[in-house]
Residue frames as a rotation matrix with the C-alpha (Angstrom) as fourth column:
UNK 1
-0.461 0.110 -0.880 63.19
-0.788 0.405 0.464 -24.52
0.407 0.908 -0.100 -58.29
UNK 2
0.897 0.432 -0.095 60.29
-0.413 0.895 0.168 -27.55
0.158 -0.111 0.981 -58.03
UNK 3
-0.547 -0.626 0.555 62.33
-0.678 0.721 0.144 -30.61
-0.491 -0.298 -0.819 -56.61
UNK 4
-0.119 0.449 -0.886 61.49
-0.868 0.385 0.312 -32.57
0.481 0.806 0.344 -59.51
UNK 5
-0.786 -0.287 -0.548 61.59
-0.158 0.950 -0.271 -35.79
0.598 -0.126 -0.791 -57.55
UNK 6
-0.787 0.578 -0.217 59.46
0.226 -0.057 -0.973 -34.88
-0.574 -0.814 -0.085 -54.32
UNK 7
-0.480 0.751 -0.454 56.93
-0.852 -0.522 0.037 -33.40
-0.209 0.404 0.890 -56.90
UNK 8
-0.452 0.140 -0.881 56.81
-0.613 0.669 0.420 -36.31
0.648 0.730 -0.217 -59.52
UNK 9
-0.924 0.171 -0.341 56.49
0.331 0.803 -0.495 -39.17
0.189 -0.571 -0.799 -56.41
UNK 10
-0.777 0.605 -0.176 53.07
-0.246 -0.549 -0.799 -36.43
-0.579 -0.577 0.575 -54.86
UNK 11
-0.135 0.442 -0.887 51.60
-0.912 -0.405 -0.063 -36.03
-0.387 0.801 0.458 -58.18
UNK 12
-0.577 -0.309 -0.756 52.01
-0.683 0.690 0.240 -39.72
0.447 0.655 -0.609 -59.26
UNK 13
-0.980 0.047 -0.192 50.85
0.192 0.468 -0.863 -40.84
0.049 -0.883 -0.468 -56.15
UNK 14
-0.529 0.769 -0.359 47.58
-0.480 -0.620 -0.621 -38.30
-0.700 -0.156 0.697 -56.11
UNK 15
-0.004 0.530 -0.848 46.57
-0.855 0.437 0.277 -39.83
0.518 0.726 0.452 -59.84
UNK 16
-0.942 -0.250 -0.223 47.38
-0.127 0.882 -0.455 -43.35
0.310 -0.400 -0.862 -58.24
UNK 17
-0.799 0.587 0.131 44.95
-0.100 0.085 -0.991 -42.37
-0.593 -0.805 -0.009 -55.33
UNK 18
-0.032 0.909 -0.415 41.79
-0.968 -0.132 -0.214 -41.20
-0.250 0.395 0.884 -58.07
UNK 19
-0.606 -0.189 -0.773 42.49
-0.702 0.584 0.407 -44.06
0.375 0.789 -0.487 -59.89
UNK 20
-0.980 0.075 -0.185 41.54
0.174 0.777 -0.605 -46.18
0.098 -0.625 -0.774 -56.59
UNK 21
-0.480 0.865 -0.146 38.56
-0.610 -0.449 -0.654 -43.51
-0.631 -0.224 0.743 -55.78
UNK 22
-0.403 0.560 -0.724 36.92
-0.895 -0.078 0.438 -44.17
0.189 0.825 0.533 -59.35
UNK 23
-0.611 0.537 -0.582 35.77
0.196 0.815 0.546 -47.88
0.767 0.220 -0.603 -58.71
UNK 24
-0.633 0.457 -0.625 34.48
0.734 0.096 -0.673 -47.30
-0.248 -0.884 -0.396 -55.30
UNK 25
-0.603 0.572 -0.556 32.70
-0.507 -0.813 -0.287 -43.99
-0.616 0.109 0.780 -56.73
UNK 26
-0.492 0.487 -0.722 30.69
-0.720 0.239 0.651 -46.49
0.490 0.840 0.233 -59.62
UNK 27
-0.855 0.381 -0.352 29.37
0.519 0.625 -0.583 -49.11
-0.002 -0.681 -0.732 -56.73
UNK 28
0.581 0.813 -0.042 25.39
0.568 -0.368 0.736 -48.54
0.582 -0.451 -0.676 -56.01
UNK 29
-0.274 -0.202 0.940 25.04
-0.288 -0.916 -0.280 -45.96
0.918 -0.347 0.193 -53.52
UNK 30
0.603 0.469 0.646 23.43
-0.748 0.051 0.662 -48.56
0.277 -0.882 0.381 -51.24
UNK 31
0.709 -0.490 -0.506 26.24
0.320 0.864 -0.388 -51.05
0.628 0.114 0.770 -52.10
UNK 32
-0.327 -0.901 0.284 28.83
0.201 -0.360 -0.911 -48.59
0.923 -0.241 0.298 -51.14
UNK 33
-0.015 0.343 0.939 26.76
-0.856 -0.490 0.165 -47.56
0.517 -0.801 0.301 -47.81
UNK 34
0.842 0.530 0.102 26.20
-0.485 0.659 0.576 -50.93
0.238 -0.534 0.811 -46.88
UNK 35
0.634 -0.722 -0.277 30.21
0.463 0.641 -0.612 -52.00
0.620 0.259 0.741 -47.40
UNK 36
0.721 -0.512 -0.467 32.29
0.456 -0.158 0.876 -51.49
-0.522 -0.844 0.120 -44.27
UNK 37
0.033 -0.873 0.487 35.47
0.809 0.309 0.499 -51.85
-0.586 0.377 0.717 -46.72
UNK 38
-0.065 0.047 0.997 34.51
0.647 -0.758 0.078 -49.43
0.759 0.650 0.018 -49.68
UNK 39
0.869 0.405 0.285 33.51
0.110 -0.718 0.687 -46.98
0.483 -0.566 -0.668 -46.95
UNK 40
0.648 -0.660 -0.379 36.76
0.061 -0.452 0.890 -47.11
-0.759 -0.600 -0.253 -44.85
UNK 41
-0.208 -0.814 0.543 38.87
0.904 0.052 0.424 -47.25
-0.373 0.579 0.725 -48.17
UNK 42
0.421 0.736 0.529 36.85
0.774 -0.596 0.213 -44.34
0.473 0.320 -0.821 -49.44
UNK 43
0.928 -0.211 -0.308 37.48
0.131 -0.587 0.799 -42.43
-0.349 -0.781 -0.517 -46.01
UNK 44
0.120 -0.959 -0.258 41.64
0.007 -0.259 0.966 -42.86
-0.993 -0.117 -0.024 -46.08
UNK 45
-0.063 -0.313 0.948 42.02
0.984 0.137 0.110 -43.08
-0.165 0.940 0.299 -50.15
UNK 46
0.806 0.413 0.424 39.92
0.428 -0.901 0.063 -39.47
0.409 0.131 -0.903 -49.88
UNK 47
0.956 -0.099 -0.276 42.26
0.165 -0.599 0.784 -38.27
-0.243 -0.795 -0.556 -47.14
UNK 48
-0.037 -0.937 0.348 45.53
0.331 0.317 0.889 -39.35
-0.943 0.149 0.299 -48.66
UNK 49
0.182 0.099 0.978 44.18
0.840 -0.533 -0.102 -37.83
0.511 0.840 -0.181 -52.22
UNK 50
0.817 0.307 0.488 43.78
0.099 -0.908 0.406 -34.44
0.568 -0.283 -0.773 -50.18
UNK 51
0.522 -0.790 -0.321 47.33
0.546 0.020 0.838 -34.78
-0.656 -0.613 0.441 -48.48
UNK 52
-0.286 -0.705 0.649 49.16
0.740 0.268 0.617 -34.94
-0.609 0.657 0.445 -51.46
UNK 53
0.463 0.476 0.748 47.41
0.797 -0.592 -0.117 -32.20
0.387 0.650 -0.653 -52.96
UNK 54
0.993 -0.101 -0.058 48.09
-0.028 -0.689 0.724 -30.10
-0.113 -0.718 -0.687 -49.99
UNK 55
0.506 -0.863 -0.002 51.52
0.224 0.130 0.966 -31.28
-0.833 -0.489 0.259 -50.35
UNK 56
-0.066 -0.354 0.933 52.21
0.988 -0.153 0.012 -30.38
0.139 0.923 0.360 -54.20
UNK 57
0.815 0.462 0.350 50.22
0.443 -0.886 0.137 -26.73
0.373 0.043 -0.927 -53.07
UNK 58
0.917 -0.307 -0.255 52.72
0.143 -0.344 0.928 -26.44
-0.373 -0.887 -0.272 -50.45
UNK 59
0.062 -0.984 0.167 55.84
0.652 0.167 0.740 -27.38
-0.756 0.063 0.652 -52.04
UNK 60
-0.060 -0.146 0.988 55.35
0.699 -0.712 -0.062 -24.96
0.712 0.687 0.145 -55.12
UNK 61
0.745 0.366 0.557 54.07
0.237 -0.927 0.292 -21.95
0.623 -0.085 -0.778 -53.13
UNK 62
0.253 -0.929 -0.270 57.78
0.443 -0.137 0.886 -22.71
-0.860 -0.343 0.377 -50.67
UNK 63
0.011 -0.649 0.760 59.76
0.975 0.175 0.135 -22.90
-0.220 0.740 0.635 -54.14
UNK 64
0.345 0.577 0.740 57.86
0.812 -0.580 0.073 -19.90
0.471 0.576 -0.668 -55.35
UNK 65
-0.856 -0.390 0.339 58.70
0.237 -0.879 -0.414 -17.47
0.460 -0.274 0.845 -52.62
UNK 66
-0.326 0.673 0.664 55.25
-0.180 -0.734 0.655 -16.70
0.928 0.094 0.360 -52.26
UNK 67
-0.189 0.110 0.976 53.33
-0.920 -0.368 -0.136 -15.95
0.344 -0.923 0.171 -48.71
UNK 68
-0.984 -0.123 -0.131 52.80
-0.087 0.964 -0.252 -19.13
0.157 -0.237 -0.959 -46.70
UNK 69
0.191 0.961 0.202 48.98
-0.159 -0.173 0.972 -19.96
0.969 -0.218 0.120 -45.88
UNK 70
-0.748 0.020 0.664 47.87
-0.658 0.110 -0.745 -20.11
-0.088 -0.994 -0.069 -42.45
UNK 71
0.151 0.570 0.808 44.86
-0.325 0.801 -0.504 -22.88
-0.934 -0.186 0.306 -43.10
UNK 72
-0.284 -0.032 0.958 44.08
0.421 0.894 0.155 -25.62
-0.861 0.448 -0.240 -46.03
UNK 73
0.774 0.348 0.530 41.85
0.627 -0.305 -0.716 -23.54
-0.087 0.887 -0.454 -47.87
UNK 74
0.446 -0.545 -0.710 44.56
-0.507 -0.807 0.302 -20.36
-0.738 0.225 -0.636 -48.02
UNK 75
-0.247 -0.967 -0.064 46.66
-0.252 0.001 0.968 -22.48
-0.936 0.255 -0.244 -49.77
UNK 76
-0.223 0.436 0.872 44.21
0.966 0.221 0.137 -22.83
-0.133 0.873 -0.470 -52.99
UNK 77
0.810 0.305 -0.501 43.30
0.361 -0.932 0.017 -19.33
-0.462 -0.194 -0.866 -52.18
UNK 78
0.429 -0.683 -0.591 46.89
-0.296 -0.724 0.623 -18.54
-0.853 -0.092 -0.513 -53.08
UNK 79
-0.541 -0.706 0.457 47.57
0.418 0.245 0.874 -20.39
-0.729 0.665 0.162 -55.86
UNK 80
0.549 0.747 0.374 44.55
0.814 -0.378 -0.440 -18.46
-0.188 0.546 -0.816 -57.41
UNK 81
0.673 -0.151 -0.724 45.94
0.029 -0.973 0.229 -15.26
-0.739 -0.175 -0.651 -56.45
UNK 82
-0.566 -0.744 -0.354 49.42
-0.511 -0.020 0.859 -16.28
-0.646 0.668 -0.369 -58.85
UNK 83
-0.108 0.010 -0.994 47.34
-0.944 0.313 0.105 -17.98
0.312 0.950 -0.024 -62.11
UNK 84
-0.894 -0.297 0.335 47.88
-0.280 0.955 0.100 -21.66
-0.350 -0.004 -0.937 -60.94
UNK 85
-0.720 0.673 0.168 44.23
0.680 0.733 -0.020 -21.88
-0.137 0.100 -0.986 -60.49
UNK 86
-0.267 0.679 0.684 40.99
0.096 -0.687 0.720 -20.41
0.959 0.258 0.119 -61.96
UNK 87
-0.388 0.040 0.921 38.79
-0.794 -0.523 -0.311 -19.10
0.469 -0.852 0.234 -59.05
UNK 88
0.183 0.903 0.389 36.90
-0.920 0.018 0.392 -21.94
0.347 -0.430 0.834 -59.26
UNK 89
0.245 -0.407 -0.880 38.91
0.347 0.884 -0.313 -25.14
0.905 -0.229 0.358 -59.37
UNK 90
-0.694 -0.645 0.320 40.84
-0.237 -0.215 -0.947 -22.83
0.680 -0.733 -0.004 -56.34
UNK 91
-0.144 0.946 0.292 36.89
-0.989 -0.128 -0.071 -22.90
-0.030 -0.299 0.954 -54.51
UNK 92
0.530 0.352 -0.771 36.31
-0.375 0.913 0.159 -26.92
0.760 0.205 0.616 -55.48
UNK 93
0.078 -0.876 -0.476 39.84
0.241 0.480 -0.843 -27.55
0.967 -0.048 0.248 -53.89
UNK 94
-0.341 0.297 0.892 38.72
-0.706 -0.708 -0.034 -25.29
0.621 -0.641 0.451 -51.27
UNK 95
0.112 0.947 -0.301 36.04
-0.948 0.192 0.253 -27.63
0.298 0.257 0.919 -50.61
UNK 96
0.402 -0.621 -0.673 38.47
0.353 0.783 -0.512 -31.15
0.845 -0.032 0.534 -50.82
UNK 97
-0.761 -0.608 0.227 40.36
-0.141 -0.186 -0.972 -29.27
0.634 -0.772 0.056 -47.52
UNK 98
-0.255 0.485 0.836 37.50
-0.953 -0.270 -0.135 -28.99
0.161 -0.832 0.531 -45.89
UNK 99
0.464 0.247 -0.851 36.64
-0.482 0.876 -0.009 -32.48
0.743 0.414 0.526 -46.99
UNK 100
-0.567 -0.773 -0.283 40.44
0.093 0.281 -0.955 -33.46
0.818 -0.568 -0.088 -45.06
UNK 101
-0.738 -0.131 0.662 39.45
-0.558 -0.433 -0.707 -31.69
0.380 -0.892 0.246 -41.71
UNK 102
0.398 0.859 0.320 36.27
-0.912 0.333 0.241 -33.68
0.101 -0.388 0.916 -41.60
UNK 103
0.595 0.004 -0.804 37.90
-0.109 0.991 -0.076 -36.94
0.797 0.133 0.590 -42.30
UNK 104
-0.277 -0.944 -0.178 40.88
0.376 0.064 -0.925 -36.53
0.884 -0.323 0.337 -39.88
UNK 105
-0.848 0.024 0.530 38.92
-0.419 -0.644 -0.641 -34.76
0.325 -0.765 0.556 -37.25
UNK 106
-0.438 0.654 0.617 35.50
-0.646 0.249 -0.722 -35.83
-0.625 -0.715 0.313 -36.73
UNK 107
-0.828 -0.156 -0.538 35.87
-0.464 0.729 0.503 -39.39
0.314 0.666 -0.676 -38.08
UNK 108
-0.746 0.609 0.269 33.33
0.039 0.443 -0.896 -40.38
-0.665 -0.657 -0.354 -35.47
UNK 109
-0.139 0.855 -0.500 30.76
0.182 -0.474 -0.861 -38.84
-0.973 -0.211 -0.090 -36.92
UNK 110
-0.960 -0.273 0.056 31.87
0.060 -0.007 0.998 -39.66
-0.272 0.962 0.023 -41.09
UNK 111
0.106 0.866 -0.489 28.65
-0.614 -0.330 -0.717 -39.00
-0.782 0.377 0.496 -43.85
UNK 112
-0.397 -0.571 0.719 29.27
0.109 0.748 0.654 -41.79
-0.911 0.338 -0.235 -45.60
UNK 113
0.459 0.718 0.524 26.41
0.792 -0.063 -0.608 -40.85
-0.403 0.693 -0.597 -47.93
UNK 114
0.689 -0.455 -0.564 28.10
-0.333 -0.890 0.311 -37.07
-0.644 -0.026 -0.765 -48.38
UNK 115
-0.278 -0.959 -0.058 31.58
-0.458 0.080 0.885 -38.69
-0.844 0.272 -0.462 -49.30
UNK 116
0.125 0.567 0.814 29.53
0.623 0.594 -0.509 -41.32
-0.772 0.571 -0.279 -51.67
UNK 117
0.840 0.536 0.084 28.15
0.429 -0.562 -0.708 -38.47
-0.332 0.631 -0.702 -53.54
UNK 118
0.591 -0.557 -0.583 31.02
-0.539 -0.811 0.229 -36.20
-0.600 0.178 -0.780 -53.44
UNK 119
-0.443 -0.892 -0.089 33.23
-0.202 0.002 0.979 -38.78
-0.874 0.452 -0.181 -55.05
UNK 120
0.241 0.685 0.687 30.20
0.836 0.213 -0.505 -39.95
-0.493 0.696 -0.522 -57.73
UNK 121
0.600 0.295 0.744 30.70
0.800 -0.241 -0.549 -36.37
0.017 0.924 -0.381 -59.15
UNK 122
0.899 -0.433 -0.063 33.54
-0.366 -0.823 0.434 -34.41
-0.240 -0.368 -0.898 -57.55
UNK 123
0.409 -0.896 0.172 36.54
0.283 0.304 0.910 -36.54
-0.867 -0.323 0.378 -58.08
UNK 124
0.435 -0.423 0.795 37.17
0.877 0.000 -0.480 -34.89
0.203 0.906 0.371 -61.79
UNK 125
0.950 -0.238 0.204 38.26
-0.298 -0.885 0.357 -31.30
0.096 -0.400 -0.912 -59.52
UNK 126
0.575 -0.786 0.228 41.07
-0.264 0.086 0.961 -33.33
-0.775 -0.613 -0.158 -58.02
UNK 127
0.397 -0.342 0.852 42.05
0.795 0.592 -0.133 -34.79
-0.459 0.730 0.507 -61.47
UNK 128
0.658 0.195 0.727 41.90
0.427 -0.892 -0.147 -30.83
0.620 0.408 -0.670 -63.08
UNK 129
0.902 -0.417 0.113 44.02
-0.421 -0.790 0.446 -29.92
-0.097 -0.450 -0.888 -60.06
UNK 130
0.421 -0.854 0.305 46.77
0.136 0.392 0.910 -31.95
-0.897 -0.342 0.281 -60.77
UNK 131
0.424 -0.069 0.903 46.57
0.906 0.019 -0.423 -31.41
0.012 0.997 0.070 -64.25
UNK 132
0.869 0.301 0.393 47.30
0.294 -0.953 0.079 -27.49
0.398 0.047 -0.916 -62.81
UNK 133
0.719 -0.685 0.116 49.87
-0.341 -0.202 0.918 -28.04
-0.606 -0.700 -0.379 -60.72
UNK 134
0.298 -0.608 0.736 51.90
0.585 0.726 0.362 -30.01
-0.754 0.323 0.572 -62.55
UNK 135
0.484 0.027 0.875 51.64
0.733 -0.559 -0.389 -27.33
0.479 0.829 -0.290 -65.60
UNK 136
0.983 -0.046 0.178 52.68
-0.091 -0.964 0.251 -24.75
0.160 -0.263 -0.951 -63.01
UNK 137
0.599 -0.727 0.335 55.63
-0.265 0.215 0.940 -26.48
-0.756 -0.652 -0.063 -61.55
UNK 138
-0.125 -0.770 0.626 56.90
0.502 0.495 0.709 -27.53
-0.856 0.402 0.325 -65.09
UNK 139
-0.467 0.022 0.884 55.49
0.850 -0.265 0.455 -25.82
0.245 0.964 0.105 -67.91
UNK 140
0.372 0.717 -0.590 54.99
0.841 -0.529 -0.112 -22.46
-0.393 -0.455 -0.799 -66.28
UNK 141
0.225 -0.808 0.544 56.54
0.078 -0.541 -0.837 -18.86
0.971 0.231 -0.058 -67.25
UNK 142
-0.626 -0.594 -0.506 59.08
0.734 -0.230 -0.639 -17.70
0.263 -0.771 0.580 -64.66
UNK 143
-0.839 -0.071 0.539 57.44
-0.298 -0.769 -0.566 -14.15
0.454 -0.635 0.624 -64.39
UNK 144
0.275 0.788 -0.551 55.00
-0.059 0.586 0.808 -16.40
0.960 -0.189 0.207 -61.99
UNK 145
-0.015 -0.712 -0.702 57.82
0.696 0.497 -0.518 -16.87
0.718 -0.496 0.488 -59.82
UNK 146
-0.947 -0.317 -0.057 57.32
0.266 -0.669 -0.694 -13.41
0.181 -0.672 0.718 -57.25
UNK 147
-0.169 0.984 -0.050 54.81
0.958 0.152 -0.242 -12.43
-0.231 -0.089 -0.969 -55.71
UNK 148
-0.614 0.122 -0.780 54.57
-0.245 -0.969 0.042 -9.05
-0.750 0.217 0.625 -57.31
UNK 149
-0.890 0.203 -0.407 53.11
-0.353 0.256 0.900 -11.26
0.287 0.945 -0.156 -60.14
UNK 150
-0.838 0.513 0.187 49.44
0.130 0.521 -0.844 -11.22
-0.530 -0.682 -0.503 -59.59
């Protein structure tokens, strides 16, 4: 069973994060390029949105029984496979992992212009995935619950 607490805090937190995203996504594109600040809030607001996903993905697909992933994207990959997600939100989210690995790995070398864009017209995926999870983890049927159920 979902640990209704550890969820709620992830999931609260994740809407919390867009919330922050959404001004910094409405800034000029040369405002936001030219702003140290919007640009490093941007960077860790993005990365900390894309935790917490990972961490709702994770904590259902434990609960669940179902196979564990072995990278970021598997684990959108698998909630497709059981219904959570269509193919595509499972692909967008896909997409938001890679997103992580760049920020957390080769910060050196951030697209500030890339991340700009990506939240200007990408940041309603992450909104759509929480809206999913959350439906799975509380308002789901049980015969979700095995992985025979695909």
């Amino acid at each position: 069973m979902v640990d209704a607490g550890v969820f709620e805090r992830r999931l609260a937190k994740l809407e919390e994060l867009v919330a922050d995203l959404r001004p910094l996504a409405e800034i000029e594109k040369g405002d936001f390029l030219a702003d140290h600040t919007a640009k490093s809030l941007a960077e860790r607001w993005t990365h900390l949105a894309t935790e917490c996903a990972l961490d709702l993905a994770h904590h259902l697909i434990a609960v669940r029984g179902w196979s564990s992933p072995t990278t970021y994207r598997e684990t959108f990959q698998i909630l497709a496979r059981h219904g959570v997600l269509t193919p595509e939100l499972a692909t967008q989210m896909e997409g938001w992992a890679g997103l992580r690995n760049v920020l957390v790995h080769l910060y050196l070398d951030i697209n500030h212009e890339i991340l700009f864009n990506i939240l200007s017209g990408e940041l309603d995926q992450i909104e759509n995935y929480a809206a999913a999870i959350a439906h799975a983890a509380f308002g789901a049927d049980e015969d979700k619950s095995s992985d025979s159920a695909t």
